[in-house]
Short mmCIF file of the C-alpha atoms (twelve columns), coordinates in Angstrom:
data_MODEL
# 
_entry.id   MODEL 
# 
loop_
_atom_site.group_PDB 
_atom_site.id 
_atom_site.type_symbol 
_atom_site.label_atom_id 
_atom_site.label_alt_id 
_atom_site.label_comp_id 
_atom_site.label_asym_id 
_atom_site.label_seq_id 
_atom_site.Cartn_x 
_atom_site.Cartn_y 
_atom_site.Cartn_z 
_atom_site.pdbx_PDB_model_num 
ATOM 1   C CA . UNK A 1   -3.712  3.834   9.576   1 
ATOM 2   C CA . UNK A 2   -3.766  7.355   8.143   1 
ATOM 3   C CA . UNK A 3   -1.269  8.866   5.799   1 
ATOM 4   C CA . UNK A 4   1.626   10.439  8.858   1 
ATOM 5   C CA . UNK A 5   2.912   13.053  6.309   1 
ATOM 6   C CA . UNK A 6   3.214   16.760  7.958   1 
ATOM 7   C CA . UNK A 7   -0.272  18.639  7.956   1 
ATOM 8   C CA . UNK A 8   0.475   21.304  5.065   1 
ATOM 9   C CA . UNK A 9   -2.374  23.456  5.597   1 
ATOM 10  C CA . UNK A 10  -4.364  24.356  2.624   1 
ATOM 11  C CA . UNK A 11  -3.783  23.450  -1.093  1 
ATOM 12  C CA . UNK A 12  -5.806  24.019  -4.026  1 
ATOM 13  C CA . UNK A 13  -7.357  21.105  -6.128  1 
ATOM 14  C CA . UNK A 14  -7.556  23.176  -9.251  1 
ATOM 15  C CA . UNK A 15  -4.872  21.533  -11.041 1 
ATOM 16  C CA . UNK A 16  -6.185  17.574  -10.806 1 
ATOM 17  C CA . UNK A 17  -7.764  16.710  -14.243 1 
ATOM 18  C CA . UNK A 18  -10.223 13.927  -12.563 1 
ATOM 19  C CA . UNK A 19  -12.303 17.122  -11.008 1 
ATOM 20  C CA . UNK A 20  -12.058 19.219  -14.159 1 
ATOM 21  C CA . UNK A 21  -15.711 18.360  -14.416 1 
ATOM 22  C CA . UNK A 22  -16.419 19.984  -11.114 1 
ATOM 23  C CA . UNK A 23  -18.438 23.701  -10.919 1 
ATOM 24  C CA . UNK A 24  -16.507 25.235  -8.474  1 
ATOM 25  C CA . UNK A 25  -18.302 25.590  -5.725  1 
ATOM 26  C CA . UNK A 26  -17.959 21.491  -5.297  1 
ATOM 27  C CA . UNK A 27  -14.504 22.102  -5.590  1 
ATOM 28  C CA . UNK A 28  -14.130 24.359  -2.564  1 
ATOM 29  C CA . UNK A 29  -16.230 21.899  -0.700  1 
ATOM 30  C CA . UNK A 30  -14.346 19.154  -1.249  1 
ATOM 31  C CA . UNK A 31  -10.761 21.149  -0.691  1 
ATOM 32  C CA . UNK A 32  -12.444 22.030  2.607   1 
ATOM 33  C CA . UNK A 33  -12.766 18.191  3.440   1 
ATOM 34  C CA . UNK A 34  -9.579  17.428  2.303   1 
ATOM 35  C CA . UNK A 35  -6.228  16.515  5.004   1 
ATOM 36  C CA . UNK A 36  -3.246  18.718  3.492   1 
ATOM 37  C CA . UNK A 37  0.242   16.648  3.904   1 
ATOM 38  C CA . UNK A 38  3.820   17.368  3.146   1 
ATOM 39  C CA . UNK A 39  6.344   14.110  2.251   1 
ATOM 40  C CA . UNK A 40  9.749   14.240  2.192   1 
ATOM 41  C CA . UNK A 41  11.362  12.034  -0.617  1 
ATOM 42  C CA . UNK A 42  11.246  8.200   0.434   1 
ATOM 43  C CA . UNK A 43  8.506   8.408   2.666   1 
ATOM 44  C CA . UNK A 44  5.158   5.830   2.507   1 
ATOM 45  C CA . UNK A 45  2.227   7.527   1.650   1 
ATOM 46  C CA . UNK A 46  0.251   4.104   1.549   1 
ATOM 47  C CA . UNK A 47  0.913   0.984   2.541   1 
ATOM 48  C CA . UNK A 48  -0.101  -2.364  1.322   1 
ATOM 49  C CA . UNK A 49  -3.084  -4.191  3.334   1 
ATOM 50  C CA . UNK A 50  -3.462  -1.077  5.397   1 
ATOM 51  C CA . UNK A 51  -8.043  -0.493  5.686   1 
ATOM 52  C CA . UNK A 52  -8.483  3.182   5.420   1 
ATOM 53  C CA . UNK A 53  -9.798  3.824   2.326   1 
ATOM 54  C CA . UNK A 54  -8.596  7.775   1.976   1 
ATOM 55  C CA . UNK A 55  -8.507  8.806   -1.873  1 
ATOM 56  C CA . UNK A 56  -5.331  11.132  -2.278  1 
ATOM 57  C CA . UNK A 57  -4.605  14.190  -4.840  1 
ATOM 58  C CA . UNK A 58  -1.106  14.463  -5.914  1 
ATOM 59  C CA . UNK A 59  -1.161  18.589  -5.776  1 
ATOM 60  C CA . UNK A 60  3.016   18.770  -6.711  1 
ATOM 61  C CA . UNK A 61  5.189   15.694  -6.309  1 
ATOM 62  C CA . UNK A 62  6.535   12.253  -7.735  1 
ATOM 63  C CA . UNK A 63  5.211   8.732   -6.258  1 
ATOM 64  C CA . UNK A 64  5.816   5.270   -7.493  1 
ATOM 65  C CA . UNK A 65  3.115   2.341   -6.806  1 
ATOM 66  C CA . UNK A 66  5.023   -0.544  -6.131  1 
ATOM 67  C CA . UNK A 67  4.626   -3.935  -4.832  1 
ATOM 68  C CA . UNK A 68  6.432   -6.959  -3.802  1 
ATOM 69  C CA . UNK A 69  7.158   -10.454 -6.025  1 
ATOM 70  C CA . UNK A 70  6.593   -13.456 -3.101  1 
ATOM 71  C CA . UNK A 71  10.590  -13.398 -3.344  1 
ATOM 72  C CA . UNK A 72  11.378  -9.936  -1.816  1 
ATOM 73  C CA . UNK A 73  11.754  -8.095  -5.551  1 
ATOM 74  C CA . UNK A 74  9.925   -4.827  -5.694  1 
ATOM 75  C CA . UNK A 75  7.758   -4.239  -8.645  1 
ATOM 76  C CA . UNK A 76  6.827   -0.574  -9.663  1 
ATOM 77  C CA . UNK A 77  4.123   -0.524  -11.421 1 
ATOM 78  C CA . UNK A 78  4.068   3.874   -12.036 1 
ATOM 79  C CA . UNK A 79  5.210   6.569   -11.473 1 
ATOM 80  C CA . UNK A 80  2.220   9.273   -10.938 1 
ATOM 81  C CA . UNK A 81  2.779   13.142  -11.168 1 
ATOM 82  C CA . UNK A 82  1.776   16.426  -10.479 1 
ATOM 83  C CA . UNK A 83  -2.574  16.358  -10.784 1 
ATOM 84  C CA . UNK A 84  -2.544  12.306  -10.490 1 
ATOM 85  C CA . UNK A 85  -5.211  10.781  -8.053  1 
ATOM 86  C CA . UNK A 86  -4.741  7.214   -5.914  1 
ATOM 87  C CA . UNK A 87  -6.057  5.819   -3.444  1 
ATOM 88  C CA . UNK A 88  -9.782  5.356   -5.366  1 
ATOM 89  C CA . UNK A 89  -9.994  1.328   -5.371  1 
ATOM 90  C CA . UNK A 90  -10.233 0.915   -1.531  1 
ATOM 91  C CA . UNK A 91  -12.310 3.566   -1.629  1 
ATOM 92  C CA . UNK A 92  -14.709 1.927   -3.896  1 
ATOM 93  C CA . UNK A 93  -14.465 -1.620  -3.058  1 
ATOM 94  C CA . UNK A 94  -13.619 -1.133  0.437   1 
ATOM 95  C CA . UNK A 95  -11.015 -3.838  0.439   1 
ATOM 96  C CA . UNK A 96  -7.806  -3.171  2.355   1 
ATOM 97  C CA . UNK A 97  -4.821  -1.485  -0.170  1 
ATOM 98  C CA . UNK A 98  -3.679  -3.284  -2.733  1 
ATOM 99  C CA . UNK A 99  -0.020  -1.714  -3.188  1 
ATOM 100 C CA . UNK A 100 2.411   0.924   -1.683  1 
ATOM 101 C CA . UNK A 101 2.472   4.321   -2.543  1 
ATOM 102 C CA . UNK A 102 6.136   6.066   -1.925  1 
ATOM 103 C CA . UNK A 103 7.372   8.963   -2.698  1 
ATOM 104 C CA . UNK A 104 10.467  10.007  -5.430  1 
ATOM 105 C CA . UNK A 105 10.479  13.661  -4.571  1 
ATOM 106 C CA . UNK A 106 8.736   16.072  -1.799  1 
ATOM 107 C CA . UNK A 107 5.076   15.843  -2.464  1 
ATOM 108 C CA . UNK A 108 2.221   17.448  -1.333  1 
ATOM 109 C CA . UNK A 109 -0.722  15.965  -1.333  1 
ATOM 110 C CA . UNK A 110 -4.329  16.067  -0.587  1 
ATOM 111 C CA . UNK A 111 -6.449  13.499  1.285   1 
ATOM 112 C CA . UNK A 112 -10.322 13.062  1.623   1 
ATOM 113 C CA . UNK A 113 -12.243 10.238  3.176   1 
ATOM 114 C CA . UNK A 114 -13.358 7.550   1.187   1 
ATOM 115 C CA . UNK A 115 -17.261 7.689   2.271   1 
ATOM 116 C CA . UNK A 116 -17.143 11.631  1.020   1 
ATOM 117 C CA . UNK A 117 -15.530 10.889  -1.986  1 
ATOM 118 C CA . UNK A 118 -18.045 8.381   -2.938  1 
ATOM 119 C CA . UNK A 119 -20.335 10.735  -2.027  1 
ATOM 120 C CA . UNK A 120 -19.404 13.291  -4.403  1 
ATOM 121 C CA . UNK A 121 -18.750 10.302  -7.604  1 
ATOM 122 C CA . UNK A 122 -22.414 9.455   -7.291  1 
ATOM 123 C CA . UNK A 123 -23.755 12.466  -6.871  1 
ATOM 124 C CA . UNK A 124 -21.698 13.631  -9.733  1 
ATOM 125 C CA . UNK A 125 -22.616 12.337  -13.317 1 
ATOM 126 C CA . UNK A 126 -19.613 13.736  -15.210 1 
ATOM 127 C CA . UNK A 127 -17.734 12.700  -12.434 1 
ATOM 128 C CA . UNK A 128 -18.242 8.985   -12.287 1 
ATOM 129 C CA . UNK A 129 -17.995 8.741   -15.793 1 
ATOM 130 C CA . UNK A 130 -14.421 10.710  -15.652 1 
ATOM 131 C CA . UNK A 131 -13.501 8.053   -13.178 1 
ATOM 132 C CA . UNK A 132 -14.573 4.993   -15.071 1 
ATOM 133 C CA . UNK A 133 -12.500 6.348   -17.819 1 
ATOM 134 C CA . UNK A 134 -9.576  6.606   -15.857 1 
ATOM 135 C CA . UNK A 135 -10.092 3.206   -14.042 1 
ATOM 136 C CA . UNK A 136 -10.595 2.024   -18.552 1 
ATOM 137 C CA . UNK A 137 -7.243  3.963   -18.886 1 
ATOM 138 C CA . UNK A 138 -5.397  2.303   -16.162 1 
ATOM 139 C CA . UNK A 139 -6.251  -1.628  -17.372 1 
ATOM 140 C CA . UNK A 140 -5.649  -0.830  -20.824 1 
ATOM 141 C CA . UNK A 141 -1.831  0.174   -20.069 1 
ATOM 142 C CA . UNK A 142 -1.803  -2.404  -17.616 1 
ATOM 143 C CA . UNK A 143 -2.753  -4.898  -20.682 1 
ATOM 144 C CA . UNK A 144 -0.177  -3.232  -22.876 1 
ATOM 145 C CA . UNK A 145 2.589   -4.185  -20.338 1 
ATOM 146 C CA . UNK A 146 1.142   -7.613  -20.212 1 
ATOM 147 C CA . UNK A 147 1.198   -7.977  -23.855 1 
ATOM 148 C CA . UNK A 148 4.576   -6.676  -23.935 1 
ATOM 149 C CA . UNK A 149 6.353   -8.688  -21.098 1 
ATOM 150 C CA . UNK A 150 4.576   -11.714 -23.023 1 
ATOM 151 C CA . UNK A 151 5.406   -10.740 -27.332 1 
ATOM 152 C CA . UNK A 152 8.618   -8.067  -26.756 1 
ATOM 153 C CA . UNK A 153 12.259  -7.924  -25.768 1 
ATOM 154 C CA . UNK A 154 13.752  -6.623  -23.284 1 
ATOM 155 C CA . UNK A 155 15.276  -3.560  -26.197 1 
ATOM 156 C CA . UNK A 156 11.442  -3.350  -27.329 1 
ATOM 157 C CA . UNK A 157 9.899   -3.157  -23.979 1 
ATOM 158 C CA . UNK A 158 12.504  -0.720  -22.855 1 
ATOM 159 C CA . UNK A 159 11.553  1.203   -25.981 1 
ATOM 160 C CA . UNK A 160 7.780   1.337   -25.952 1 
ATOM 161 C CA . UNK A 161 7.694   2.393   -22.588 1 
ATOM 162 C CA . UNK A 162 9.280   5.588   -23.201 1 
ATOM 163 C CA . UNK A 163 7.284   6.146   -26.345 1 
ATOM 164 C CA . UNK A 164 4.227   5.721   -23.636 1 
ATOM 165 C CA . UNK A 165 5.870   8.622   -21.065 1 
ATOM 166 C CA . UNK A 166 7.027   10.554  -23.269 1 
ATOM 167 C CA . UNK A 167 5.484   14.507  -23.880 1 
ATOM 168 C CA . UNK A 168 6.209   16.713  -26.498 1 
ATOM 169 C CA . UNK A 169 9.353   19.145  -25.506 1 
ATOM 170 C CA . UNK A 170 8.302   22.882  -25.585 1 
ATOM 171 C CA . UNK A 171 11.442  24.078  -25.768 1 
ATOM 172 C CA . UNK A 172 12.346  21.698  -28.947 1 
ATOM 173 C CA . UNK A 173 10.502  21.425  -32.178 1 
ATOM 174 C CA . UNK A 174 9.831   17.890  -32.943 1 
ATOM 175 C CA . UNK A 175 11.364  16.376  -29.686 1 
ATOM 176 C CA . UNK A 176 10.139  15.012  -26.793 1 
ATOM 177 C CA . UNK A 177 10.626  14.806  -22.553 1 
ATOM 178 C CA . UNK A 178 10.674  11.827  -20.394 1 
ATOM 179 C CA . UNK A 179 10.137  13.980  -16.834 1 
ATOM 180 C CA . UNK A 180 10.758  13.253  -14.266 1 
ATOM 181 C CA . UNK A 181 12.489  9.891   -15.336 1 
ATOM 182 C CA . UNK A 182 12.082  7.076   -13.041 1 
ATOM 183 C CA . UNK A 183 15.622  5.935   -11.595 1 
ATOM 184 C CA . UNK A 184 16.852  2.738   -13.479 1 
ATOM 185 C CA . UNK A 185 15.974  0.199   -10.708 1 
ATOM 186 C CA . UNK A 186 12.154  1.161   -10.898 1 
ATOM 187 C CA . UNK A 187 11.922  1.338   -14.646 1 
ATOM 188 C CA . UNK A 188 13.301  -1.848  -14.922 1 
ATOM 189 C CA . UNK A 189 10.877  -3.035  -12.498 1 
ATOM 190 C CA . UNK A 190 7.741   -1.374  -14.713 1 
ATOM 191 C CA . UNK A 191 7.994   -3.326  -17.439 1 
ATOM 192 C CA . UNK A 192 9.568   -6.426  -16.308 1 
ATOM 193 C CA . UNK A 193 13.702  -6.392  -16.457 1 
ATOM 194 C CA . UNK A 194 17.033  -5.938  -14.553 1 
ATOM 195 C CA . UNK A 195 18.741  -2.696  -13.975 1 
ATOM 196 C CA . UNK A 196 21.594  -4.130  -15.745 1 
ATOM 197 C CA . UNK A 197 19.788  -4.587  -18.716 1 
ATOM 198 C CA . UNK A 198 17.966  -1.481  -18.909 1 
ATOM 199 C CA . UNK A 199 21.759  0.179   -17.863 1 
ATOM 200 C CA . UNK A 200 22.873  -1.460  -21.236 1 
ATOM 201 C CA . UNK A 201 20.072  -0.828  -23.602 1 
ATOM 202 C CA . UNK A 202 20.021  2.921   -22.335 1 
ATOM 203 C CA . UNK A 203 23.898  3.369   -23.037 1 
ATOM 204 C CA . UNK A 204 23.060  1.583   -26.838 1 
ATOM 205 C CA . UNK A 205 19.971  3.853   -27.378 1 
ATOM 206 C CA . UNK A 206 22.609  6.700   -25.961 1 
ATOM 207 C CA . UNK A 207 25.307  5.680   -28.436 1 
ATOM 208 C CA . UNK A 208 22.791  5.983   -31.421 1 
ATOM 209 C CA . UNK A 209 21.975  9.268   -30.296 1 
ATOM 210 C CA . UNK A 210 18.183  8.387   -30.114 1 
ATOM 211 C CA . UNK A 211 17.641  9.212   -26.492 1 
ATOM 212 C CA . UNK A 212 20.177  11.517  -23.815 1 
ATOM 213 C CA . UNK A 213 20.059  13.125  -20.473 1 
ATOM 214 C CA . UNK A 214 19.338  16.056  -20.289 1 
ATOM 215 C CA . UNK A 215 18.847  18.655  -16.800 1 
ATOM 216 C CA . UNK A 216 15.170  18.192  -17.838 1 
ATOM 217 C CA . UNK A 217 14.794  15.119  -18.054 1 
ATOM 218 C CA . UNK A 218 15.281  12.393  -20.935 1 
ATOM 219 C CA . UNK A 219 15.318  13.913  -24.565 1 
ATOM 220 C CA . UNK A 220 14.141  12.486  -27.452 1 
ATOM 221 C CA . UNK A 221 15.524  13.814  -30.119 1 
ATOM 222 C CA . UNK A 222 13.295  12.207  -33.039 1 
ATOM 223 C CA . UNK A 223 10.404  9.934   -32.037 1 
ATOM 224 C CA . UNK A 224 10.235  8.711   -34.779 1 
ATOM 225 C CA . UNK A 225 13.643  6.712   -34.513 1 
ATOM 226 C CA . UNK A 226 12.816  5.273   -30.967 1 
ATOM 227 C CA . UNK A 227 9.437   3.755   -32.676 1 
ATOM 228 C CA . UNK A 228 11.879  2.208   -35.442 1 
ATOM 229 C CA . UNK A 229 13.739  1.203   -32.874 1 
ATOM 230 C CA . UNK A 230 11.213  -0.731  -30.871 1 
ATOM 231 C CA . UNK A 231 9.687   -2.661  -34.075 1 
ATOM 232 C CA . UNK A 232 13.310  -3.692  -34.650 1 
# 
């Protein structure tokens, strides 16, 4: 079954970093193939075991990938942002989905068939290559959280993750942003913990004034501190 978002008309694929590589006449090709859809927040983009193999273009939006433990618990595995691409392994491997896709905030998004998409990887040195680095990218994190859940706990894991999201703050010299900042209940779920505890550990990394909330987002203050913190 197809995405059912609302048909958005056109959108521009300028700002994904995947098809950076592209000359832009490709580009306008392949926005001219693409399905245009509007979300609302909480709405299912993808959905697990569904066949179509559509790879989606997050254009402006939040999303979480999450998936289900065999007793009911929901397991986020990220949140993807503004420019992020999913959808690519059914494409490639042409086995049904392998997660949910929902979305945190309205989204727009753009959606091309998985045959054309293909089309344009192989036909597309630079391309493939920028996807095989992203598909390196995504195991390597995946391994990370692995290696956490396995070595670290649950103060460290809590600790390293937002030393992985977070950007340097351009409106604060030497700090940095968590945004947007997945709600409690799905970072707790991304690397491997209860709400509760990652309520707790926030409100001691809050006391020690190395992380607070901020209407951007989660500020960092000194990143330096946080990395003490998560060797601790």
């Amino acid at each position: 079954m197809a995405p059912s978002g609302k048909d958005g008309g056109g959108g521009r694929l300028g700002g994904i970093p995947l098809l950076s590589c592209l000359a832009a006449n490709d580009l306008a090709a392949l926005e001219r193939k693409c399905r245009w859809l509007d979300f609302g927040p909480g709405e299912k983009i993808i959905e697990r075991g569904e066949e179509y193999t559509s790879v989606h273009f997050l254009i402006t939006g939040t999303v979480h990938v999450l998936n289900y433990s065999e007793s009911g618990r929901a397991v986020s595995y990220a949140a993807l942002n503004d420019g992020d691409v999913f959808g690519e392994l059914a494409a490639i491997d042409g086995l049904p989905r392998s997660a949910w896709v929902c979305t945190i905030t309205p989204c727009k998004v753009g959606a091309v068939s998985g045959p054309d998409f293909l089309n344009l990887v192989t036909g597309n040195r630079e391309l493939s290559l920028a996807l095989m680095r992203r598909l390196a990218a995504v195991i390597r994190l995946s391994d990370e959280r692995l290696a956490d859940v396995s070595l670290l706990g649950a103060e460290q894991r809590v600790c390293m993750e937002l030393i992985r999201m977070a950007e340097p703050d351009p409106q604060t010299p030497d700090g940095y942003l968590v945004f947007p900042m997945p709600t409690q209940a799905n970072f707790a779920n991304m690397i491997g913990a209860s709400r509760e505890t990652v309520s707790r550990i926030f409100g001691r990394l809050r006391e020690s004034d190395i992380i607070s909330r901020t209407d951007r987002g989660l500020f960092i203050p000194d990143r330096g501190r946080l990395e003490e913190r998560a060797l601790m």
